[in-house]
NUPA-863237 format. One record per residue (C-alpha): residue in three letters; x, z, y; residue number from 1. Coordinates in steps of 0.2 Angstrom, whole numbers, plus 5000, padded with zeros to 4 digits. Layout:
+-----+------+------+------+-----+
!   r !    X !    Z !    Y !   k !
+-----+------+------+------+-----+
! ALA !    X !    Z !    Y ! NUM !
...
+-----+------+------+------+-----+
end
This chain:
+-----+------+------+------+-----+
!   r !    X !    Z !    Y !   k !
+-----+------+------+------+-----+
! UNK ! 5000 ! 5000 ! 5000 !   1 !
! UNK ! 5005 ! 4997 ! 5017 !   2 !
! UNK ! 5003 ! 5008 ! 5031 !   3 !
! UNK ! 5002 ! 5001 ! 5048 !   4 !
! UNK ! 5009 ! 5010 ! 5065 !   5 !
! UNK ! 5003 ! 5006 ! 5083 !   6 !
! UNK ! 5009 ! 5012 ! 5098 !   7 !
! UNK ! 4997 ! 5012 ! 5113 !   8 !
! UNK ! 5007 ! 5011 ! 5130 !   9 !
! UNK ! 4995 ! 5017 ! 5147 !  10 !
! UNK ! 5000 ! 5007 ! 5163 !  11 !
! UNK ! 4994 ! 5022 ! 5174 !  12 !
! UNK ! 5001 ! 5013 ! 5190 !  13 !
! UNK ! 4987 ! 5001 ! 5184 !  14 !
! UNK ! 4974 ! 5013 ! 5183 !  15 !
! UNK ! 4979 ! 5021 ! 5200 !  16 !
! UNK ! 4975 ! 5004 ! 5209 !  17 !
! UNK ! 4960 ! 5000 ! 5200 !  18 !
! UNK ! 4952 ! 5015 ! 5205 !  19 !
! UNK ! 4959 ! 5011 ! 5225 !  20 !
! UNK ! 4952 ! 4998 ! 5223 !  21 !
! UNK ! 4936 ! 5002 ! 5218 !  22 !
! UNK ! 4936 ! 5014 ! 5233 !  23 !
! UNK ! 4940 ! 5002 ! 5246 !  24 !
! UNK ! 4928 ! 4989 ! 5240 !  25 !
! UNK ! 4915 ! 5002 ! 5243 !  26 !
! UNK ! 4920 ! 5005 ! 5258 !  27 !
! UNK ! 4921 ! 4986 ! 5264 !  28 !
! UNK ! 4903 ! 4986 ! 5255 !  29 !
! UNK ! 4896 ! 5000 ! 5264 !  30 !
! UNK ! 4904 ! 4992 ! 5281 !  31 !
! UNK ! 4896 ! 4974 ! 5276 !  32 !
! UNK ! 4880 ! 4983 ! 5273 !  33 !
! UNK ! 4881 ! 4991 ! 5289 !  34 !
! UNK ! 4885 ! 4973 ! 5298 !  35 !
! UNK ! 4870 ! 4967 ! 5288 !  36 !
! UNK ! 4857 ! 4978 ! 5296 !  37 !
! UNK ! 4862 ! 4976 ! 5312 !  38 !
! UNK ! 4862 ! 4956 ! 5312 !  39 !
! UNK ! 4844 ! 4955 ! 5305 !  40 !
! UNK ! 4838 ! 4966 ! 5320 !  41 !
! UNK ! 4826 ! 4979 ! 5310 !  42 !
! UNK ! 4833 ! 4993 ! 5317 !  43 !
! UNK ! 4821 ! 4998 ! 5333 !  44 !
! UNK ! 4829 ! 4996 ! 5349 !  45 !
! UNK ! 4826 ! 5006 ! 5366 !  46 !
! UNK ! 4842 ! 5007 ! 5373 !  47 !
! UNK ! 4854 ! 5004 ! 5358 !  48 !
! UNK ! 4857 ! 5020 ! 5354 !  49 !
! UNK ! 4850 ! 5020 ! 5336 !  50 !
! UNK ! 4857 ! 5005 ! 5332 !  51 !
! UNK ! 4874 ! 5007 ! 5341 !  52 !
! UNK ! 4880 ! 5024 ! 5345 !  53 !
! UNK ! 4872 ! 5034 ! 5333 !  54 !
! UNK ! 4873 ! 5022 ! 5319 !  55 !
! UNK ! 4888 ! 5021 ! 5308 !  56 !
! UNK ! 4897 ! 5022 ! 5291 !  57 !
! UNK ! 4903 ! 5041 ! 5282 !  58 !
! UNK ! 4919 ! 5037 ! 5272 !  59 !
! UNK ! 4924 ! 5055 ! 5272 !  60 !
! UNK ! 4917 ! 5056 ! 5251 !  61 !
! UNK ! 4925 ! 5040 ! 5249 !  62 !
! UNK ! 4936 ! 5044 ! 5237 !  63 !
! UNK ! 4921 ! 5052 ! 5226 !  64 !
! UNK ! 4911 ! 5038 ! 5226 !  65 !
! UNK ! 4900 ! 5039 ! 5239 !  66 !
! UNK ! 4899 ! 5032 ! 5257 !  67 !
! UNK ! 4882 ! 5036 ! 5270 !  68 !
! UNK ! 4877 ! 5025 ! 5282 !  69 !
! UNK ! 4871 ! 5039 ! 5295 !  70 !
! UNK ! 4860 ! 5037 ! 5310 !  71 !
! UNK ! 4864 ! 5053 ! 5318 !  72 !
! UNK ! 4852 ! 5052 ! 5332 !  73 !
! UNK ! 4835 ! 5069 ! 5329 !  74 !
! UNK ! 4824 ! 5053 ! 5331 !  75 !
! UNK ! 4828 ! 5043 ! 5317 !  76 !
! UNK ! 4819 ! 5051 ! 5303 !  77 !
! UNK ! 4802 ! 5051 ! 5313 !  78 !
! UNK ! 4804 ! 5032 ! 5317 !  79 !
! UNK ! 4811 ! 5027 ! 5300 !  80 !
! UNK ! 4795 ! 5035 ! 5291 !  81 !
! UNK ! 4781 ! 5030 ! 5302 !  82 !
! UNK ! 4780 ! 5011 ! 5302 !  83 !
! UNK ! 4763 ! 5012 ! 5310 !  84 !
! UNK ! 4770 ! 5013 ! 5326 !  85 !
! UNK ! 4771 ! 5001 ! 5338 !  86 !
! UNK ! 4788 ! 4995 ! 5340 !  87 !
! UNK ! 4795 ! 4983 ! 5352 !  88 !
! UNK ! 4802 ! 4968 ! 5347 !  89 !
! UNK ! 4810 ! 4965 ! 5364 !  90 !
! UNK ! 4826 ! 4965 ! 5355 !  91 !
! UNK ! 4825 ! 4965 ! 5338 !  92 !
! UNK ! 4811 ! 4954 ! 5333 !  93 !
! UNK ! 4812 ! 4962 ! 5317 !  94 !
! UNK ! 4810 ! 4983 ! 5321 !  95 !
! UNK ! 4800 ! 4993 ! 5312 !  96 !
! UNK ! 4799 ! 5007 ! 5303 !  97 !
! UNK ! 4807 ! 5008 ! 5286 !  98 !
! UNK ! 4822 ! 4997 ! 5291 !  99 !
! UNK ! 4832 ! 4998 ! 5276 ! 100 !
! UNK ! 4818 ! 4993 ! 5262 ! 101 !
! UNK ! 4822 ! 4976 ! 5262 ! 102 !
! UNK ! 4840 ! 4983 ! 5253 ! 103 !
! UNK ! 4832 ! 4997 ! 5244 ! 104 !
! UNK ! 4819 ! 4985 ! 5234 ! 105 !
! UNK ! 4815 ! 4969 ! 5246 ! 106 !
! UNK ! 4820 ! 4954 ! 5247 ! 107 !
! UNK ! 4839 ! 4958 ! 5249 ! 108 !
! UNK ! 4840 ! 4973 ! 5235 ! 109 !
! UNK ! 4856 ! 4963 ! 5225 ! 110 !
! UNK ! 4866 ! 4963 ! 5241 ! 111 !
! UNK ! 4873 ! 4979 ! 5239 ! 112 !
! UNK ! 4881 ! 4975 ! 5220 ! 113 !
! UNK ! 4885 ! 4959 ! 5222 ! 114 !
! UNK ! 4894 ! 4962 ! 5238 ! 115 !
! UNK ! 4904 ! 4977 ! 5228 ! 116 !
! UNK ! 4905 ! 4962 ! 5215 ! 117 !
! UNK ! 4915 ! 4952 ! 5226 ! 118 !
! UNK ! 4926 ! 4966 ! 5235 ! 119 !
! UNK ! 4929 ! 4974 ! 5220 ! 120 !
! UNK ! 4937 ! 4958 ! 5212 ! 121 !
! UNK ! 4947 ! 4954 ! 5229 ! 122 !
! UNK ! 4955 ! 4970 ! 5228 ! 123 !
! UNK ! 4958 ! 4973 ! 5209 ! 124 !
! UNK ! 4963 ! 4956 ! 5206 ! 125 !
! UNK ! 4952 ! 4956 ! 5192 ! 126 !
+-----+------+------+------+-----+
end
């Protein structure tokens, strides 16, 4: 009988850039996402501040996994959840209420993985 011997090698240097990789395409993903929302003029808009100021991306639990896009204003909540109001569309002809449904399950939900998709494989070289 013969026996048979492996040896398995680990490329840990490999593994550390995958997984940098992985956190910087969520990042770029997060800051496409960000872009995104604020080209298609859903956010509503008084003076800007929502949308300008107050609106931006967390990376500080980055290297957990997890990125926020924040809207920081005390506002926010009550005109994300109340789409009955009347919003102007002075300046974004497309504010409302809800403002991030069409990436939450509308028409644009796959934007978020396949955006990761394409980062992710820019930066791994995978």
């Amino acid at each position: 009988m013969r026996r048979a011997t492996s040896r398995v090698t680990i490329d840990r240097v490999a593994i550390r850039n995958i997984a940098q990789a992985q956190i910087r395409a969520l990042e770029k993903t997060a800051e496409a996402l960000h872009t995104e929302v604020v080209q298609a003029q859903v956010v509503p808009f008084g003076e800007g501040t929502l949308q300008n100021e107050s609106f931006f991306v967390d990376y500080s639990r980055s290297n957990n996994g997890i990125v926020t896009l924040v809207f920081s204003t005390p506002y926010a909540r009550r005109l994300y959840f109340h789409p009955e109001y009347n919003y102007s569309k002075e300046e974004n002809i497309h504010a409302g209420g809800k403002w991030l449904q069409h990436w939450i399950d509308g028409d644009n939900k796959d934007f978020v993985v396949n955006t990761y998709k394409q980062f992710f494989r820019r930066e791994s070289g995978v």
